[in-house]
C-alpha positions as CSV (number, residue, x, y, z in Angstrom):
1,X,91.7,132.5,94.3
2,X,91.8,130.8,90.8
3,X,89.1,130.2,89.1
4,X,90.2,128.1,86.5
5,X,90.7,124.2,87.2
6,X,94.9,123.5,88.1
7,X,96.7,121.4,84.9
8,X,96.2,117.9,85.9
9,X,99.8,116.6,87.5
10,X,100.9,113.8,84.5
11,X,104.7,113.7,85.7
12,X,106.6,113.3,88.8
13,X,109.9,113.4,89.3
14,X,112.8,110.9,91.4
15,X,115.7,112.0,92.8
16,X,118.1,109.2,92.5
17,X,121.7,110.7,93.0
18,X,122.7,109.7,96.6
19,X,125.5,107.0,96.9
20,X,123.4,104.9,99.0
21,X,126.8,104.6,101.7
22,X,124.3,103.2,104.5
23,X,124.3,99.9,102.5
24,X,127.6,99.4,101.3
25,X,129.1,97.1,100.1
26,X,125.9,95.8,98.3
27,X,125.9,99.4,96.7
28,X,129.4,100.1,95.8
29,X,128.9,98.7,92.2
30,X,125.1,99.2,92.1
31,X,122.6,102.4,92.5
32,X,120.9,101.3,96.4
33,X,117.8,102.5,94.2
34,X,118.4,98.7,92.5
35,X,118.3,96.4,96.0
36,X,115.7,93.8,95.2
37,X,112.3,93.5,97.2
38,X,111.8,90.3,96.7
39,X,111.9,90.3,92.9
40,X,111.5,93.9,92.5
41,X,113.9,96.8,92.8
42,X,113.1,99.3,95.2
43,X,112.6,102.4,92.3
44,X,109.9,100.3,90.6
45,X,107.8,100.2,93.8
46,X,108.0,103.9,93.5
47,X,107.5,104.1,89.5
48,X,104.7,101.6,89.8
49,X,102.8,103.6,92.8
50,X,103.4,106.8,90.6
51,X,101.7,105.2,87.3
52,X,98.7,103.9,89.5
53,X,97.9,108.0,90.7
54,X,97.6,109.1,86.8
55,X,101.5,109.7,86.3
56,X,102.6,109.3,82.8
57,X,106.2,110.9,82.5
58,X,108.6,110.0,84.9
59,X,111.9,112.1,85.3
60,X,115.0,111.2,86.9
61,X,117.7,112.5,88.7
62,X,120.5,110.7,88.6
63,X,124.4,110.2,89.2
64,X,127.5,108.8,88.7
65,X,126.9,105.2,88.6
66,X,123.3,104.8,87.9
67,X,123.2,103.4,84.6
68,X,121.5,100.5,85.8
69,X,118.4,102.2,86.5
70,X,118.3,103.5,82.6
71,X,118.7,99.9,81.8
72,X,115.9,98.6,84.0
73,X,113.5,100.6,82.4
74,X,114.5,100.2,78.6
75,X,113.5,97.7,76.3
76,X,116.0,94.6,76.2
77,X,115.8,92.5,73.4
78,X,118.7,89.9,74.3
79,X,116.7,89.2,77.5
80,X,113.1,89.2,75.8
81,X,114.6,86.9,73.1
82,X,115.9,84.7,74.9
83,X,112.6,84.6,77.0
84,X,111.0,83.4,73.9
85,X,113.2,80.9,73.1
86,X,112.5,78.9,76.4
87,X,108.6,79.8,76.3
88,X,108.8,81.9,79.0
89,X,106.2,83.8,78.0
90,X,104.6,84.7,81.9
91,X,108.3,86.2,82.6
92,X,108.5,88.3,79.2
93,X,105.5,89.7,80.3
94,X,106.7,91.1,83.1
95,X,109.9,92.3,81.7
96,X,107.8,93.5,78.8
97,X,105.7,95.8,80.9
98,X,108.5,98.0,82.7
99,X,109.3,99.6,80.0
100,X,105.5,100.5,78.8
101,X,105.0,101.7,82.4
102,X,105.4,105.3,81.8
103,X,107.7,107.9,79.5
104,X,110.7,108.2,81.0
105,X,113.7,111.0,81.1
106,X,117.3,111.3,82.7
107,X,119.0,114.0,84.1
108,X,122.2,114.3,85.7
109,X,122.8,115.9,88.6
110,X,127.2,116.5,88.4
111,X,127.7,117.1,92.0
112,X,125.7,116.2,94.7
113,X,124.9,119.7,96.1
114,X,121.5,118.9,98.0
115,X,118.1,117.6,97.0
116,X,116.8,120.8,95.9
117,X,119.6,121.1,93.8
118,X,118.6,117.8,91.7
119,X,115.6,119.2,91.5
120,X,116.8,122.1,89.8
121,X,118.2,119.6,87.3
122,X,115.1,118.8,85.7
123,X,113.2,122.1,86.0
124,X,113.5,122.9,82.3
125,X,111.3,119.4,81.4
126,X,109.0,121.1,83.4
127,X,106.3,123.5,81.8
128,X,105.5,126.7,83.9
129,X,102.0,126.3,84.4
130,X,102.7,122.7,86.0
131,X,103.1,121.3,89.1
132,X,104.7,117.8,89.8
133,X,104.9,115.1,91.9
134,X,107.8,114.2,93.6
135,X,109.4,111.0,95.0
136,X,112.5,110.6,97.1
137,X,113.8,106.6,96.7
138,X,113.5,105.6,100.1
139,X,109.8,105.8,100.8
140,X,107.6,103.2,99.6
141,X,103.8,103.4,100.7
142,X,101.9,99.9,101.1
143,X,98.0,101.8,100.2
144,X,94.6,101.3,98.6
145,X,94.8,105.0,97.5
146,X,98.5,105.2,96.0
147,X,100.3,107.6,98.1
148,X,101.0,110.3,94.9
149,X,97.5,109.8,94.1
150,X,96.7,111.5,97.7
151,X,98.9,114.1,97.2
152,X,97.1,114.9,93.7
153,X,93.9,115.1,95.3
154,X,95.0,117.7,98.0
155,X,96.9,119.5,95.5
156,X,93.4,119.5,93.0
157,X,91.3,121.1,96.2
158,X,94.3,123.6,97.6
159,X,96.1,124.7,94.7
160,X,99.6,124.9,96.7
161,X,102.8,123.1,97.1
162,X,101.6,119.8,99.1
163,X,104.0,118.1,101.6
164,X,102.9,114.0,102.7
165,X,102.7,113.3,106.1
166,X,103.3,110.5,108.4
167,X,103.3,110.2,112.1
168,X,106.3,108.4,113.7
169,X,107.5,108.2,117.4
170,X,108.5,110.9,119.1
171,X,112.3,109.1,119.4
172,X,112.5,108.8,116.2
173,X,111.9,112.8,114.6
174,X,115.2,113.8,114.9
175,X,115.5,111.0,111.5
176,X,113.6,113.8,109.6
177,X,111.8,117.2,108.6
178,X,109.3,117.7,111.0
179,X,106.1,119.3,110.4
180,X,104.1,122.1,112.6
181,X,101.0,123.3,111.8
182,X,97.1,123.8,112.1
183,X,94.8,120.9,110.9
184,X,92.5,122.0,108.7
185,X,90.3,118.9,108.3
186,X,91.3,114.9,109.7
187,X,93.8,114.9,106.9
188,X,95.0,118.2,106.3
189,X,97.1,121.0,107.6
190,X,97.9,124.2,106.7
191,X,101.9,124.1,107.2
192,X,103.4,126.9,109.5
193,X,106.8,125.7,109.5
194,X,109.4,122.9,108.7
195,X,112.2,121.9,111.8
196,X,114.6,120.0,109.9
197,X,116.3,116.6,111.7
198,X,115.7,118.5,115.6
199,X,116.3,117.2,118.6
200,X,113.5,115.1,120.2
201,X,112.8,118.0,122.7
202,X,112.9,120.6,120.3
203,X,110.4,119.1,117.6
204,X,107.0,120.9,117.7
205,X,105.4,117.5,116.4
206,X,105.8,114.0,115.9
207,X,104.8,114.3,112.4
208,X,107.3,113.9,109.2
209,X,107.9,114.0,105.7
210,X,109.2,110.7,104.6
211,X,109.3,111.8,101.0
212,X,106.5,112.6,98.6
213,X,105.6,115.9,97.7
214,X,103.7,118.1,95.2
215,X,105.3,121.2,94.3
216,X,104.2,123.9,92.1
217,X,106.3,126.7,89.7
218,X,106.6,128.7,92.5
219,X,109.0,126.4,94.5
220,X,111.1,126.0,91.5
221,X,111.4,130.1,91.5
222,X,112.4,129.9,95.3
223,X,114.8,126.7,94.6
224,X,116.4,129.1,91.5
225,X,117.0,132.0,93.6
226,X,118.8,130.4,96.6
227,X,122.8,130.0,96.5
228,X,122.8,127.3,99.5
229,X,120.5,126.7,102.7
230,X,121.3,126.2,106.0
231,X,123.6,123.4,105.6
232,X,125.7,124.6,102.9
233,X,123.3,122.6,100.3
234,X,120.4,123.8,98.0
235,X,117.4,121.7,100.2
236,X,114.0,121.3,98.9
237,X,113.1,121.7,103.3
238,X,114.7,125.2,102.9
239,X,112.8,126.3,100.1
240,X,109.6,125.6,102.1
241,X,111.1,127.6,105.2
242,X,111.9,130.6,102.8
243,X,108.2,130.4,101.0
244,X,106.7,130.0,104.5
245,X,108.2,133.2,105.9
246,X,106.9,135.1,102.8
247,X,103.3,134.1,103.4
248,X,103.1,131.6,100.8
249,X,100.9,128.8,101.6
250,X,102.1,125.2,101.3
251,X,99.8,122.2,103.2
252,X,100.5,118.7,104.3
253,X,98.4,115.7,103.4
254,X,98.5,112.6,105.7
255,X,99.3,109.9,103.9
256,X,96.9,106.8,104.2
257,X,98.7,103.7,104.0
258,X,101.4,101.4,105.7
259,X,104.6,103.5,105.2
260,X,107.5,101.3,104.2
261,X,110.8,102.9,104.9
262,X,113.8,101.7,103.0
263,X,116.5,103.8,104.2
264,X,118.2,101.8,105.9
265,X,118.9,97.9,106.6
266,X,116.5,97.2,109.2
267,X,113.6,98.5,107.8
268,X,114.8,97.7,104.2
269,X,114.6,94.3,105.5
270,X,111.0,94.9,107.3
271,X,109.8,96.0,103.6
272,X,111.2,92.2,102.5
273,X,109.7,90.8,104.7
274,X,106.2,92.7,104.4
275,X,106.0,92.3,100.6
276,X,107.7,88.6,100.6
277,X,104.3,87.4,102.9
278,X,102.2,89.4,99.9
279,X,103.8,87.7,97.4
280,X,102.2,84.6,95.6
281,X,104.9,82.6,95.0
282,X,106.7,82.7,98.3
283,X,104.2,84.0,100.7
284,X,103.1,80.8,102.1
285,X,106.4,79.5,102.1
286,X,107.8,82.8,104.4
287,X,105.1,83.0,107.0
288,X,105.7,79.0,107.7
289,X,109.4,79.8,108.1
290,X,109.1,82.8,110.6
291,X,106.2,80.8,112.3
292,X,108.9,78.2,112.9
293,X,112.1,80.3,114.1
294,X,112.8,79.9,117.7
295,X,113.7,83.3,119.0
């Protein structure tokens, strides 16, 4: 075993590619990663949650189409000008700090040709004696402990690729990668293998990733040496399968936390919902409405 403390994990990186097809027509001229939570986008959840668990470089994967997300986190002067004009000053705030969250890059990934091929994308901003966070767009985590910041923490004590864990209803695995395993303590597991998307009667668990990771060199090596997995795509699930069967140790982390799926429009709407009674401005005003519907 090392002796030596692990480099502390300063960058993470967001996958933000996919054409967002379960939410058309809303996305057809704008990235899905852009749908407003109230007054949010959905990517600054995840940027936001990132900063809060020490990250300081964010790197993104993106596609045709995603321009907007670049512009979201730049500096715009027209806008902040014009704020100033009007003595706006609580709104320039705002706009002012999304650019000072973090250092951000962009990669591109050409063709969409899985999610461990994206990753592959931004390998080379990524030193070899570093590991990295990583968040896929749909999975925002409502926690006192940021979600990443977990993940960090299991990473700092086992010193191996780190998958987050939730638990869902047994109906609902087939949605996902699903995770079998030993515990090792109440939040831990050492990871045996990974059933990707199985039927309900075939899944060894009820436990899934829904997105966060920490992965080390040594699943970039494993990523680089594969052609295609199992579906014809370079997956970050198949990776895990391939360092599993090797002996390679990788461990899952249950993530803390109200897990705020955005996949798709119900639960996109259920995050609304849950962050619109949060909010100061419209909170009040929300839970009086829903208290009053007749259903």
């Amino acid at each position: 075993m090392q002796t030596n403390p692990p480099r502390k994990i300063k960058k993470a990186i967001l996958p933000v590619a996919g054409f967002g097809t379960r939410f058309l027509p809303a996305t057809k001229a704008q990235p899905k990663e852009m749908l407003p939570i109230v007054d949010k986008p959905v990517v600054q959840y995840l940027v936001e949650e990132a900063v809060a668990a020490g990250i300081e470089e964010i790197i993104f994967v993106t596609g045709r189409g995603k321009r907007a997300i670049e512009d979201h986190f730049d500096v715009s002067y027209e806008l902040e000008s014009t704020l100033v004009e009007k003595n706006k000053h609580d709104l320039l705030d705002t706009v002012q700090k999304i650019s000072g969250l973090a250092r951000f890059s962009y990669v591109r990934q050409p063709v969409p040709l899985g999610d461990g091929h994206a990753l592959l994308q931004a390998a080379h901003l990524v030193d070899d004696d570093e590991s990295v966070a990583v968040v896929f767009g749909d999975c925002i985590y409502d926690s006192a402990t940021p979600a990443i910041g977990q993940l960090i923490e299991a990473y700092e004590e086992f010193r191996a690729p780190i998958i987050g864990m939730a638990s869902v209803e047994h109906s609902e695995v087939s949605k996902f990668g699903v995770i079998d395993g030993k515990p090792v303590d109440e939040k831990h597991w050492k990871i045996s293998r990974i059933v990707e998307k199985p039927k309900s009667e075939d899944a060894p668990s009820s436990v899934v990733a829904p997105g966060k990771y920490i992965i080390t060199r040594e699943v970039f090596e494993t990523l680089f040496g594969m052609n295609h997995g199992k579906s014809g795509e370079i997956r970050l699930a198949d990776a895990f399968e391939r360092m599993l069967e090797n002996g390679m140790p990788i461990y899952g982390r249950m993530l803390e936390g109200q897990w705020l799926d955005t996949g798709d429009k119900f639960n996109f709407l259920r995050t609304t919902i849950h962050f619109g009674l949060k909010h100061p401005e419209v909170g009040k005003k929300l839970r009086d409405y829903l208290k009053g519907l007749e259903l």
